[in-house]
Backbone bond lengths (Angstrom), bond angles and torsions (degrees), N, CA, C in turn:
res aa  C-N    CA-C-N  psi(-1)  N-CA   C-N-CA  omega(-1)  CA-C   N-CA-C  phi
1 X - - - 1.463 - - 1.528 110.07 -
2 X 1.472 113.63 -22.76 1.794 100.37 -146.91 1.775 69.30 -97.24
3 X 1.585 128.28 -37.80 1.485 105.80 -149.36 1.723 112.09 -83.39
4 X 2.062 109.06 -7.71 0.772 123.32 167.82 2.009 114.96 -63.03
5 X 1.614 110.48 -34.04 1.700 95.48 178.19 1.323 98.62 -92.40
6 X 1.531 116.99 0.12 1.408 94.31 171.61 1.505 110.82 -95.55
7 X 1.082 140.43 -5.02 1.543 120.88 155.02 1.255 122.51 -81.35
8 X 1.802 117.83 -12.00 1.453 127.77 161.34 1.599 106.53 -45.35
9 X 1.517 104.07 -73.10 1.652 115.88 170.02 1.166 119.23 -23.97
10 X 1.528 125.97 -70.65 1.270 155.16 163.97 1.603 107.34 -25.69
11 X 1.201 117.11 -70.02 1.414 108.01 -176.27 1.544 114.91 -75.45
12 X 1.595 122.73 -15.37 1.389 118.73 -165.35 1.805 77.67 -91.98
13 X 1.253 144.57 -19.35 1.430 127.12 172.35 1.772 105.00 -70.34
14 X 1.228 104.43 -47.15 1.469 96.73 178.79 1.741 122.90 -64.28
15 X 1.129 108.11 -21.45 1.643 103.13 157.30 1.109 124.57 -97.35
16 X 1.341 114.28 8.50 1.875 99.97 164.59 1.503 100.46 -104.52
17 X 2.003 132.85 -24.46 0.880 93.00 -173.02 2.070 104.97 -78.26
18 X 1.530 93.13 -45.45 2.130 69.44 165.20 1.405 123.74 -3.31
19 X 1.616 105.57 -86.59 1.353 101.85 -162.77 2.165 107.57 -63.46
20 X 0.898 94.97 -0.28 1.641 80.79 164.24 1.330 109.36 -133.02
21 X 0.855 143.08 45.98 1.355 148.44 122.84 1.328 139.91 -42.16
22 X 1.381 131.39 50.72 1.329 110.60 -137.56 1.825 96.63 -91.42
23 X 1.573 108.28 23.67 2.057 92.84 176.33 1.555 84.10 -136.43
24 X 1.449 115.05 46.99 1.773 111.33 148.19 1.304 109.36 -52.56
25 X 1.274 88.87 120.27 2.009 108.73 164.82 1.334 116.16 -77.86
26 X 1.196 119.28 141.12 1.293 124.87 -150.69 1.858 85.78 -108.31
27 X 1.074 127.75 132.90 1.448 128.14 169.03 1.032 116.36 -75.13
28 X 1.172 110.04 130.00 1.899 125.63 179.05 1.336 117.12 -70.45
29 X 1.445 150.26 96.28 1.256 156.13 168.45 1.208 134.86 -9.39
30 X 1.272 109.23 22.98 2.074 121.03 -135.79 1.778 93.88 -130.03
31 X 1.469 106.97 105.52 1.572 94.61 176.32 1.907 86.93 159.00
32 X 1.628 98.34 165.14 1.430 100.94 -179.90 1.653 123.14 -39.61
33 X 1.361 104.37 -52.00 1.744 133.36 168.73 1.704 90.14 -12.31
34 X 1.666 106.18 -72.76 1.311 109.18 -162.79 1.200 150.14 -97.02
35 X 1.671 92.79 17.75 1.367 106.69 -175.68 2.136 102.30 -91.78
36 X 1.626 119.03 168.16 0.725 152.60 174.46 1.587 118.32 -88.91
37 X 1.215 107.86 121.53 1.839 114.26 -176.01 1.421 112.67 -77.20
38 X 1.156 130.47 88.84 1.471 136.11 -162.72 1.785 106.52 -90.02
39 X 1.096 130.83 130.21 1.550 131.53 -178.55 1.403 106.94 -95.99
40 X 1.288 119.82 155.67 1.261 143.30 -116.72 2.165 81.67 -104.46
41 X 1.118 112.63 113.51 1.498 115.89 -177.64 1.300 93.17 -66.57
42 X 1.455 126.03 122.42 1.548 130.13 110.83 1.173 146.73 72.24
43 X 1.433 69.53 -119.93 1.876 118.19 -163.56 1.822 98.85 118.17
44 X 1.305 109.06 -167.47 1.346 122.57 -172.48 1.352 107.88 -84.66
45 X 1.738 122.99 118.91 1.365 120.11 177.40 1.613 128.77 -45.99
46 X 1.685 121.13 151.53 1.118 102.42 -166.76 2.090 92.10 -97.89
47 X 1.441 87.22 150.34 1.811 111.88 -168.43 1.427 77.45 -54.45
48 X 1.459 129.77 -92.64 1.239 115.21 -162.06 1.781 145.06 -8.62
49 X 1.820 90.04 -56.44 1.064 102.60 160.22 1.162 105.70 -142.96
50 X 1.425 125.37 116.14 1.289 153.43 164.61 1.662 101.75 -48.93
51 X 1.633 125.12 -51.95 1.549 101.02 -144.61 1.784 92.42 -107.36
52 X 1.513 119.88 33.80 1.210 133.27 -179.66 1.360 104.16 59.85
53 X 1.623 121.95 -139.06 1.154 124.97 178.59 1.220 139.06 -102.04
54 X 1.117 102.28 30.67 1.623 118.90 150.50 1.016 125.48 -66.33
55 X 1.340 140.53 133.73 1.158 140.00 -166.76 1.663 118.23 -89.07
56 X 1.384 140.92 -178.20 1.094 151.10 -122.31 1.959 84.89 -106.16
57 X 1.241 108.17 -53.43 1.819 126.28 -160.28 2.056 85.18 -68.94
58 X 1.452 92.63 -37.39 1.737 75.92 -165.20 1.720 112.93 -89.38
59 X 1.125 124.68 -40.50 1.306 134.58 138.30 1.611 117.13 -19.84
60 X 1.299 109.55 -36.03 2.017 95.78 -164.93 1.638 86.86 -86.23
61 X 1.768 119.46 -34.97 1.826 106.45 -176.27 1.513 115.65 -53.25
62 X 1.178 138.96 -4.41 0.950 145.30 -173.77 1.341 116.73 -112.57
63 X 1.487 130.99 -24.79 1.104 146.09 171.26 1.745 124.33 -74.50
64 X 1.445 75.03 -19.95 1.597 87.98 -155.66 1.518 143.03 50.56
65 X 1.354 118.92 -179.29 1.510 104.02 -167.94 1.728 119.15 -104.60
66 X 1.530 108.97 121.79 1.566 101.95 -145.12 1.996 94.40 -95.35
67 X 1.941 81.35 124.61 1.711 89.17 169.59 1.279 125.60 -83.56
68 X 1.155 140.70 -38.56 0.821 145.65 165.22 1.611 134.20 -117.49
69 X 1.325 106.84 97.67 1.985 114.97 -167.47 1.111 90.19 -94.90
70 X 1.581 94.23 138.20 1.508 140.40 173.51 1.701 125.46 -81.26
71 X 1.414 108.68 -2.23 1.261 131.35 -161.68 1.930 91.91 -61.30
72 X 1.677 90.93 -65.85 1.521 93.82 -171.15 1.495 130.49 -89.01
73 X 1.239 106.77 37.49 1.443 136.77 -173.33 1.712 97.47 -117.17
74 X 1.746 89.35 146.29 1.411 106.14 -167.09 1.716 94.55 -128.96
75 X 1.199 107.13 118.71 1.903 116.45 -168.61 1.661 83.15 -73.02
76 X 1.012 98.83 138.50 1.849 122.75 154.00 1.775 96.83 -78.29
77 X 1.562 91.96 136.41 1.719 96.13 172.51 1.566 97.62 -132.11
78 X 1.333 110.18 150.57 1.501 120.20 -153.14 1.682 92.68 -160.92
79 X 1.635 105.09 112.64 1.235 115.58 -164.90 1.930 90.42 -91.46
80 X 1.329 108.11 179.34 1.459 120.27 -165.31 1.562 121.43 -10.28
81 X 1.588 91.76 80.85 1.366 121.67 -179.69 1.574 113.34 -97.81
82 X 1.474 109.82 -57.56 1.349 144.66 -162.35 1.352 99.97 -63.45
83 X 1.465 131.45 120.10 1.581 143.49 -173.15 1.522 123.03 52.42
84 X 1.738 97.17 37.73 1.601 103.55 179.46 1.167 110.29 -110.07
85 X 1.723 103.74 -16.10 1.263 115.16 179.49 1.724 109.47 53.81
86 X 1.726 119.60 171.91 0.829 137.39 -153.98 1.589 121.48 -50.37
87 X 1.764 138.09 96.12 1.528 103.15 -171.76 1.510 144.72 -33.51
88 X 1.077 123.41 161.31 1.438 107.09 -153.15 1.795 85.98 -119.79
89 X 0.628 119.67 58.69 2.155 140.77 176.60 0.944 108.26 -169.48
90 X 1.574 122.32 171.78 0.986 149.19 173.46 1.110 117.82 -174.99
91 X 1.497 135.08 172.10 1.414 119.18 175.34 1.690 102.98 -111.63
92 X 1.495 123.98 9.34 1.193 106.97 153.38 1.526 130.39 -25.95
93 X 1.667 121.71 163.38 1.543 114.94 176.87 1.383 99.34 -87.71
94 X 1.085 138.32 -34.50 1.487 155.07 -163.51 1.649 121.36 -135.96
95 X 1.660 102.84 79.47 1.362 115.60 -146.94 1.714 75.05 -72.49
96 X 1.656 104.78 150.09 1.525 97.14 154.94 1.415 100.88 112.16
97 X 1.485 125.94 -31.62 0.938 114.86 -150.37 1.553 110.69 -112.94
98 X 1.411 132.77 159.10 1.482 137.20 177.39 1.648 92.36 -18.65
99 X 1.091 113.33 -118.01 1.425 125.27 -161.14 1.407 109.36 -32.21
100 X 1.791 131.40 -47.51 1.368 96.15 151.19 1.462 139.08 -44.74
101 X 0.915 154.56 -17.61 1.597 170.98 -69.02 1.699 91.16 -178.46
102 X 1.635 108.00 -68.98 1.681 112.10 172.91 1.319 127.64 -67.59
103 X 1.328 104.62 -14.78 1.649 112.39 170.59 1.420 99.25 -56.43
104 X 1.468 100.29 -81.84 1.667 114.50 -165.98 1.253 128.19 -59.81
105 X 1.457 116.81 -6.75 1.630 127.13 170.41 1.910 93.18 -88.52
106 X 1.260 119.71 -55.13 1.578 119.24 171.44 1.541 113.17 -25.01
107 X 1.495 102.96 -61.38 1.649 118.79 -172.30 1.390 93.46 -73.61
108 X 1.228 168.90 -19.09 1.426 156.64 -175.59 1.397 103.66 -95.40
109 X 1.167 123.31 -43.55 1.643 141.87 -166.70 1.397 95.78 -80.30
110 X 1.481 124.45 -42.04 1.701 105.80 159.39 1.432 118.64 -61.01
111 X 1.234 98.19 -58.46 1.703 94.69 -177.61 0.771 132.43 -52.38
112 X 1.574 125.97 -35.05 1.596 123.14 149.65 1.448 122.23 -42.23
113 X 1.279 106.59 -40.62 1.803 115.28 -173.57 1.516 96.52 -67.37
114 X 1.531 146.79 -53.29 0.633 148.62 116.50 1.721 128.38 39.74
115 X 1.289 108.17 -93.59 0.859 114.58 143.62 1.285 161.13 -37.53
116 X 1.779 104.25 -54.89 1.591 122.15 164.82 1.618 122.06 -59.30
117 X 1.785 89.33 -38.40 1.751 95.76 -155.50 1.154 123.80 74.08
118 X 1.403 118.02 -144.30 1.261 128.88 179.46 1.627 122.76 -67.86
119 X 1.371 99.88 -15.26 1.886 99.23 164.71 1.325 90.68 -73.08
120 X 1.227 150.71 -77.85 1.339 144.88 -149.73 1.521 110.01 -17.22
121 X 1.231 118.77 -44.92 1.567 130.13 164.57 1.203 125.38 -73.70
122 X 1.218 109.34 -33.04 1.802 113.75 174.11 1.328 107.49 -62.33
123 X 1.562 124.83 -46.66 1.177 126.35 -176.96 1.816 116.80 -76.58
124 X 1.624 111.05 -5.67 1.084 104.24 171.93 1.779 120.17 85.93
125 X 1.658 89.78 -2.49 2.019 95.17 164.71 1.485 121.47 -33.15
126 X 1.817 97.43 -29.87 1.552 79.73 -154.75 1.586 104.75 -104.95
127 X 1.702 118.43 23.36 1.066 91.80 138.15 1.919 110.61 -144.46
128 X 1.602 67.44 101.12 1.662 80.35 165.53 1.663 98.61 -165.16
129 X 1.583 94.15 154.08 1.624 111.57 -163.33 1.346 82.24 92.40
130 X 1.750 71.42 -152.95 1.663 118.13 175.71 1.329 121.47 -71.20
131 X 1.489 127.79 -8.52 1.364 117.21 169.74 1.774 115.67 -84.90
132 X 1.793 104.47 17.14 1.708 93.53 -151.85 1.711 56.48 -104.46
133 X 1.436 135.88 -16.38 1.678 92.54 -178.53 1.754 126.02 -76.47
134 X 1.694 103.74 -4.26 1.119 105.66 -173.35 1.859 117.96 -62.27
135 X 1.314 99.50 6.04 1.548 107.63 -173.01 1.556 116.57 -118.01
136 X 1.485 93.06 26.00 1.472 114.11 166.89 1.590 105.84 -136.33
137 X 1.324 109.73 163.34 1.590 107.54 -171.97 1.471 85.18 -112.56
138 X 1.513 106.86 161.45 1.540 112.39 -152.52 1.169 103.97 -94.17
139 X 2.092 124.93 5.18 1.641 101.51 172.50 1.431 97.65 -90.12
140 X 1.642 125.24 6.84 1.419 124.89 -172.16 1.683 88.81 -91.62
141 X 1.427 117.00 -50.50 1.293 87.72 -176.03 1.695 127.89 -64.87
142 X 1.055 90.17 -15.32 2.016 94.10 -163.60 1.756 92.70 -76.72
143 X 1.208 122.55 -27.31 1.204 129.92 159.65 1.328 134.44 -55.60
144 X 1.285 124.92 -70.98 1.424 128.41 150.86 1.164 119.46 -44.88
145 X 1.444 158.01 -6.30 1.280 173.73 -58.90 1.343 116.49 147.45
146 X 1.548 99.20 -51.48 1.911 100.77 164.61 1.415 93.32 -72.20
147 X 1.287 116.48 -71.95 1.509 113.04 -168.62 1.516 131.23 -27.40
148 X 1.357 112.40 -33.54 1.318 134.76 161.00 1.741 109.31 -56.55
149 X 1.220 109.60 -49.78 1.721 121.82 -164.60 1.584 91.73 -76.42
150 X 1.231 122.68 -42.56 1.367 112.21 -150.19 2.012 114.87 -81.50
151 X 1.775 102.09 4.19 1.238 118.70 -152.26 1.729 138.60 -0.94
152 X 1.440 79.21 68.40 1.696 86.12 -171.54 1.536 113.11 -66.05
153 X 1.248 113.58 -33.19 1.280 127.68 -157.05 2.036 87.05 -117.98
154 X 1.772 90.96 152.58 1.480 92.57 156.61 1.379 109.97 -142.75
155 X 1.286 120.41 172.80 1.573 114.31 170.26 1.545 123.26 48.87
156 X 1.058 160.33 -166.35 1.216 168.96 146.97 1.848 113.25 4.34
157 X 1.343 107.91 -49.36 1.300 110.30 171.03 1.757 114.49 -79.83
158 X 1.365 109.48 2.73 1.531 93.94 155.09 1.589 134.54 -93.34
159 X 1.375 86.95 -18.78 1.281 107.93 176.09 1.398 118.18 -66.00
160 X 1.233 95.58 -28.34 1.635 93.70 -175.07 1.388 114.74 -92.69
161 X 1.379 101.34 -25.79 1.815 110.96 173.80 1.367 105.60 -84.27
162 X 1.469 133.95 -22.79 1.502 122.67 137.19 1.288 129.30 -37.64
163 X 1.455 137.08 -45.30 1.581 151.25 175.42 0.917 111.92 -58.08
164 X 1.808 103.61 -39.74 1.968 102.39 -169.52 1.897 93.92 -74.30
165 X 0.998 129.29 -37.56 1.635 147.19 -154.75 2.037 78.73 -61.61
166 X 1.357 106.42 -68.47 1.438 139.58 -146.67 1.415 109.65 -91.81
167 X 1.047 125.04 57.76 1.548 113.36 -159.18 1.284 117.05 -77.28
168 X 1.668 111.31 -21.05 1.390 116.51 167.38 1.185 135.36 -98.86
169 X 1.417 112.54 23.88 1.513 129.31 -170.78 1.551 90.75 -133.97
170 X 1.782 97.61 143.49 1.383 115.65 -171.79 1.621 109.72 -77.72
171 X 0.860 111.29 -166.11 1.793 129.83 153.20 1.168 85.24 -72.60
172 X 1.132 138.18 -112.95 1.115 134.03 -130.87 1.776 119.61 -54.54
173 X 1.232 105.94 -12.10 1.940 108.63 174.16 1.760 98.95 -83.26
174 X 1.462 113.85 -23.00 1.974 108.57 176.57 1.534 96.10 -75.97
175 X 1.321 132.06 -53.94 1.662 112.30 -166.34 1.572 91.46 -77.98
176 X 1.270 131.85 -73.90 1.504 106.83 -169.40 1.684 121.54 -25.60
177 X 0.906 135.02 -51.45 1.191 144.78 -137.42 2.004 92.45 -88.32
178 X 1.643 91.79 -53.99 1.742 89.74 168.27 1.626 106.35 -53.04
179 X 1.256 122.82 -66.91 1.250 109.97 -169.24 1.246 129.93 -38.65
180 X 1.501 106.98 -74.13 1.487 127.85 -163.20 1.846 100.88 -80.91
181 X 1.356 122.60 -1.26 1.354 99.62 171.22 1.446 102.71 -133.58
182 X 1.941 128.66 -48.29 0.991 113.90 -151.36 1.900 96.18 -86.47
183 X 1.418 130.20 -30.25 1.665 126.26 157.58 1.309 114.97 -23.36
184 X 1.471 108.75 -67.54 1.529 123.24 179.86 1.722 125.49 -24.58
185 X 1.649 73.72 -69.20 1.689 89.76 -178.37 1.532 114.80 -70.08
186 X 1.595 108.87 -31.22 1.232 102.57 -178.63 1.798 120.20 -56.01
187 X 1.387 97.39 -29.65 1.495 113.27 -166.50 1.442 115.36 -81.86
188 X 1.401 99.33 -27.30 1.503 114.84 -177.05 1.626 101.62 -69.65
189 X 1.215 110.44 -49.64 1.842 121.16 -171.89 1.785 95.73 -64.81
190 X 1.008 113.50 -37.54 1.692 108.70 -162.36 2.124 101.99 -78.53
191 X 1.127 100.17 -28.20 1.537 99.71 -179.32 1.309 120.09 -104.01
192 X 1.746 101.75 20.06 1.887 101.64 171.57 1.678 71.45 -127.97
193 X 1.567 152.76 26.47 1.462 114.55 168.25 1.376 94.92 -130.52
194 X 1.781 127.03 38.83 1.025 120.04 150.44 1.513 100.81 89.79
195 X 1.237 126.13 16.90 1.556 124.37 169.28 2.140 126.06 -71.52
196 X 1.126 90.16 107.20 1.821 88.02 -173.85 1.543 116.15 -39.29
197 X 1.118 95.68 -51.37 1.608 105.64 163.40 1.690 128.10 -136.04
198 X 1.555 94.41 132.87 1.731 110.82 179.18 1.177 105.86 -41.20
199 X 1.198 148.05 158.79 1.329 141.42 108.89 1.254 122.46 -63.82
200 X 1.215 111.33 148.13 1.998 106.85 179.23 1.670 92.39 -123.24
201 X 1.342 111.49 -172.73 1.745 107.83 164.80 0.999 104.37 -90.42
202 X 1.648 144.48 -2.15 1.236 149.02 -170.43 1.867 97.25 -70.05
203 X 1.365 107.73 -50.62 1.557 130.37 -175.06 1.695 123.52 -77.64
204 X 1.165 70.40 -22.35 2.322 80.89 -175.41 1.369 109.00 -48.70
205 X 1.171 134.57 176.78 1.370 148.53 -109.15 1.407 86.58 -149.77
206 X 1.271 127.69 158.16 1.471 133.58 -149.59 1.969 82.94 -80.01
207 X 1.083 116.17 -41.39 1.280 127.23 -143.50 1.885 79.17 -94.73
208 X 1.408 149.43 39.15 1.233 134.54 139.83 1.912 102.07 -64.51
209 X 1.703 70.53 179.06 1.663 80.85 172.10 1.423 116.37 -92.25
210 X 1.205 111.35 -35.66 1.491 114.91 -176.74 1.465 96.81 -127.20
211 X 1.617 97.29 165.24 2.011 105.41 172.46 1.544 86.09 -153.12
212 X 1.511 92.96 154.82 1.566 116.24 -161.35 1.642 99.26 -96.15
213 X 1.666 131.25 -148.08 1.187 147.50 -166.00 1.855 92.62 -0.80
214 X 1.218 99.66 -120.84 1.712 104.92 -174.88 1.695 124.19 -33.34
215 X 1.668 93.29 -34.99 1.603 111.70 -160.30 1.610 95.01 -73.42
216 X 1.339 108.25 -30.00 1.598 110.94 169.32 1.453 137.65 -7.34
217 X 1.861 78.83 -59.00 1.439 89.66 -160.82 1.311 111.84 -88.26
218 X 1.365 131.66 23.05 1.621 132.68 -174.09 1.772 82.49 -116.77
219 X 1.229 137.41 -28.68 1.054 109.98 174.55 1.813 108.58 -66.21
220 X 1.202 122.96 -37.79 1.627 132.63 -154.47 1.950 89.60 -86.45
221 X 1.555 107.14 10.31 1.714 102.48 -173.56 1.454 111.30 59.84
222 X 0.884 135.16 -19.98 1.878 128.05 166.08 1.562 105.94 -61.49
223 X 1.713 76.72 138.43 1.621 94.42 166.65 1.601 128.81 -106.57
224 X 0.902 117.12 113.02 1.903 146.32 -179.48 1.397 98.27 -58.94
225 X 1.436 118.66 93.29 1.411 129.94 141.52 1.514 153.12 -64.60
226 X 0.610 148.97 145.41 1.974 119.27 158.21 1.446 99.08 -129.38
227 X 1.302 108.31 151.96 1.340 127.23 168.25 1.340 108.83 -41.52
228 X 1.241 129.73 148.41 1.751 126.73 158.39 1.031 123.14 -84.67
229 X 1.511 118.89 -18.66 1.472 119.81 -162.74 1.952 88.38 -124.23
230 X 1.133 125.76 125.02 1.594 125.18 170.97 1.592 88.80 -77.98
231 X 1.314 129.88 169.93 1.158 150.49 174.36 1.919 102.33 -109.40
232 X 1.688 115.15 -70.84 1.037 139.91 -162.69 1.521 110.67 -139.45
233 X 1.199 111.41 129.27 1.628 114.82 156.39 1.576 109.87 -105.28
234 X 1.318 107.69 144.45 1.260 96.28 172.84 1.940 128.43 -127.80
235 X 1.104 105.03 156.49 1.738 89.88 -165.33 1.772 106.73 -72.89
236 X 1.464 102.45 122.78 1.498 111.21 157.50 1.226 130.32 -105.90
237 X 1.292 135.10 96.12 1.269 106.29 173.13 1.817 131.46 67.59
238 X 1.539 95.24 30.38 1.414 94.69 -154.98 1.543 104.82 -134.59
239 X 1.625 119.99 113.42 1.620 101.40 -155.28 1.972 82.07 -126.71
């Protein structure tokens, strides 16, 4: 009993001095822990067969399975391109503006399609941006869209009062659809009406509907913990 409150003691000292510690040493990465298992070189592979004697079946799991080869593709080369960044014309009527903006993502987003073919879909190009709203009909978007504006709901409980709205659209068509279309536009309108600063969802206000990196995970219903007690910090990159 007694040695049991004394490691109670013991560890509640080791998390207060942590949290007041303010010249924690950060541990240096340097020790068996962190080294890398390196295999025994060789010599220089033979051209014939590059992946030695492994065979063809065990060699391709590692290779993986290739969708789209480059073999019969011819690179476009385009001399002083590189740090000229975007031309500054166009023959739009209203250079600058939204629908110019959708023109020229249209014309690239073909040409990629274009190009890819039928990976273009495998990889799922086509829905992202603005073409992932084409898989909503537009009184659904102007709908979901107020609903978004009107922020009744935040986090997890919008989602679900989205579903009831949406009965045939998943979870996953309400956050796509915020992301890749209603963000977009929002951002696009705020930096042609003279706003000092964008908002992103990175920045929103406790009271958005959704939040990105950490904020993530209250849309996906998981709950974001941290340990109480750190064990080790370790040095990255940090001078």
């Amino acid at each position: 009993m007694k040695s049991t409150r004394k490691h109670q003691q013991s560890t509640r000292m080791d998390r207060f001095n942590y949290i007041c510690d303010d010249k924690l040493k950060l541990a240096i990465p340097i020790g068996p822990r962190f080294q890398a298992d390196v295999l025994v070189w060789m010599g220089p592979p033979n051209k014939n067969n590059p992946y030695g004697a492994v065979n063809e079946q065990d060699s391709s799991k590692w290779l993986g399975t290739t969708i789209w080869s480059m073999k019969d593709t011819t690179p476009e080369v385009e001399g002083n391109i590189i740090g000229k960044g975007r031309p500054e014309f166009c023959n739009c009527v209203t250079r600058g503006s939204i629908q110019c903006v959708k023109r020229h993502v249209i014309e690239k987003t073909t040409c990629l399609h274009n190009v890819l073919g039928p990976t273009f879909k495998k990889w799922m190009f086509d829905q992202m941006g603005e073409r992932f709203a084409k898989l909503w009909k537009q009184p659904d978007q102007e709908r979901l869209t107020q609903l978004i504006k009107t922020n009744l709901f935040s986090g997890q409980e919008f989602t679900k009062h989205a579903l009831k709205c949406f009965p045939l659209k998943s979870k996953k068509d309400i956050v796509n659809f915020y992301f890749n279309v209603y963000i977009p536009r929002r951002m696009s309108i705020q930096t042609r009406s003279g706003y000092m600063m964008v908002v992103t969802d990175d920045e929103e206000e406790a009271n958005s509907p959704f939040k990105v990196s950490r904020k993530k995970a209250r849309i996906d219903g998981a709950i974001v913990c941290r340990p109480k007690l750190v064990k080790a910090r370790y040095l990255t990159q940090r001078r």
